[in-house]
N, C-alpha and C positions, 0 to 999 in steps of 0.2 A: 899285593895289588897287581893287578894286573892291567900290564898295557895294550893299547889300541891297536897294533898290528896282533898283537897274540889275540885279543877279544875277534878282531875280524875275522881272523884265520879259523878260532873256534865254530862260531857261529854260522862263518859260510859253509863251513862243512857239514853242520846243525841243519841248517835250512834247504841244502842244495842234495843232504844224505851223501853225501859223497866224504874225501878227505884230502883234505889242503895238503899240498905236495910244493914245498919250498922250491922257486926255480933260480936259477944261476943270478937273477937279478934282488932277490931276495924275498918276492911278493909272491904272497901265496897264488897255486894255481890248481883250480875241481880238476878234482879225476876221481873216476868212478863212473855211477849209473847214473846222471846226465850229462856228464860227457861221452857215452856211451852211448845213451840215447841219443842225444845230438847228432853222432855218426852214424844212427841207425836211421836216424833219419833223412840226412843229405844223403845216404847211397841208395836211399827208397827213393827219392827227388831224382838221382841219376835214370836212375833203373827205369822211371815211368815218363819220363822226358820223352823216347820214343816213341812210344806208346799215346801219347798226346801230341808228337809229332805224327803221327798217322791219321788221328783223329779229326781229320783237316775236311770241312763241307766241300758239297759234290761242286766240279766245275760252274754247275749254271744256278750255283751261288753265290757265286764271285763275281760281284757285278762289273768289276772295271775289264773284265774278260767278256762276261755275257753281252753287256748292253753292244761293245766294240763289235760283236761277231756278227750280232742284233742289225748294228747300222749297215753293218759292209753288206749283208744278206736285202736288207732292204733297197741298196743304193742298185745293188745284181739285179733286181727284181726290176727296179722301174727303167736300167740299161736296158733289159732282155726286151722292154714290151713299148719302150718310145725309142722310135728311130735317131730323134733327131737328140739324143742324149746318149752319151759312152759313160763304161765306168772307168773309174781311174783305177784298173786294174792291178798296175805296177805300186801302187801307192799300197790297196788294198793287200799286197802278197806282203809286200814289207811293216804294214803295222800287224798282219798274222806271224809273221815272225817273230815281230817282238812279243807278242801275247806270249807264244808258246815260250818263247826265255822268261817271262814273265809268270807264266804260270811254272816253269821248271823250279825258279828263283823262292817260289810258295811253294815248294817238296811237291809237286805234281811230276811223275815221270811222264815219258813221250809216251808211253802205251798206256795211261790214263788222260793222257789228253787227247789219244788219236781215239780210243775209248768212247770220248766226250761227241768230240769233232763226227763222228760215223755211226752212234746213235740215234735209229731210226726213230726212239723218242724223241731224243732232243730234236733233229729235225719236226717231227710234227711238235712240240711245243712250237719253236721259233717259227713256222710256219704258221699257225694258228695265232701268235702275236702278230707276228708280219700283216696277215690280209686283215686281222681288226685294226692293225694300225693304217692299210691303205683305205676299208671300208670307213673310217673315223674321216679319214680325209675324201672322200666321196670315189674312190679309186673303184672301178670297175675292169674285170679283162675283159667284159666286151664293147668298152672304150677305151681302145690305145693311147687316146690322146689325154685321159685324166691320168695316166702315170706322167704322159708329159707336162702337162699343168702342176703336179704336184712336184714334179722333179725338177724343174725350173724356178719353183718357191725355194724349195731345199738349199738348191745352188744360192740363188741370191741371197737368202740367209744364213750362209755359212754354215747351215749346221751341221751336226756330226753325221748327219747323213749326206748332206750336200757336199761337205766334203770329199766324198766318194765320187764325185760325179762330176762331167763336164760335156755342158753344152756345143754340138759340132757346129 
């Protein structure tokens, strides 16, 4: 008759094709071609981790970077064309700073973000959202004073663009 550790030990090696290898604490343990494979397989996992670490979408996919570069760009825009509104300039240098550690902290180097940052596309994308976003709000440049109107909204609604901005 046979007992229930010896039955275990047969069959796991039965089933797993492998052979039960007694260890120090007495309980059988596979070795062989699934524990073999198993390790063929976590050093394929090692090995393509970089390689999926690379795989990472372009900066003006990343929206917690895009839309922020989005607002400051737009806050620049209604500073440059109403007098009686400044941008928070100092404000604006310091949350691009933190983008860029931000975007480092997501495996972006600084020569794919300057990359990103100095792309005459990206500029005309962000450009071409920018003026549907002023034309949405009735913004013309040959009324200075509708960036003022619209950038005086911004401001009193706090929003992430108004935040950019202060009225002189």
């Amino acid at each position: 008759m046979m007992g229930v550790s010896e039955y275990h030990a047969m069959t796991l090696g039965l089933l797993l094709h492998s052979n039960p290898v007694a260890t120090r604490l007495g309980f059988p343990k596979t070795k062989g071609t699934v524990m073999s494979g198993m390790k063929t397989l976590a050093l394929l996992s090692l090995l393509t981790l970089p390689a999926m670490a690379d795989a990472k979408p372009p900066l003006r996919e990343v929206k917690e970077i895009d839309n922020e570069l989005y607002y400051i760009a737009i806050a620049n825009e209604i500073s440059d064309y109403c007098p009686s509104i400044s941008g928070r300039r100092m404000k604006a240098i310091g949350v691009m700073w933190g983008l860029r550690s931000k975007a480092n902290k997501l495996g972006y180097s600084d020569k794919e973000i300057r990359a990103y940052v100095e792309s005459y596309t990206e500029k005309d994308r962000m450009r071409a959202k920018g003026e549907a976003y002023l034309a949405q709000h009735g913004v013309t440049y040959d009324n200075p004073n509708s960036f003022c109107t619209l950038g005086r909204a911004e401001i009193e609604r706090n929003s992430a663009i108004g935040v950019y901005l202060r009225a002189n």
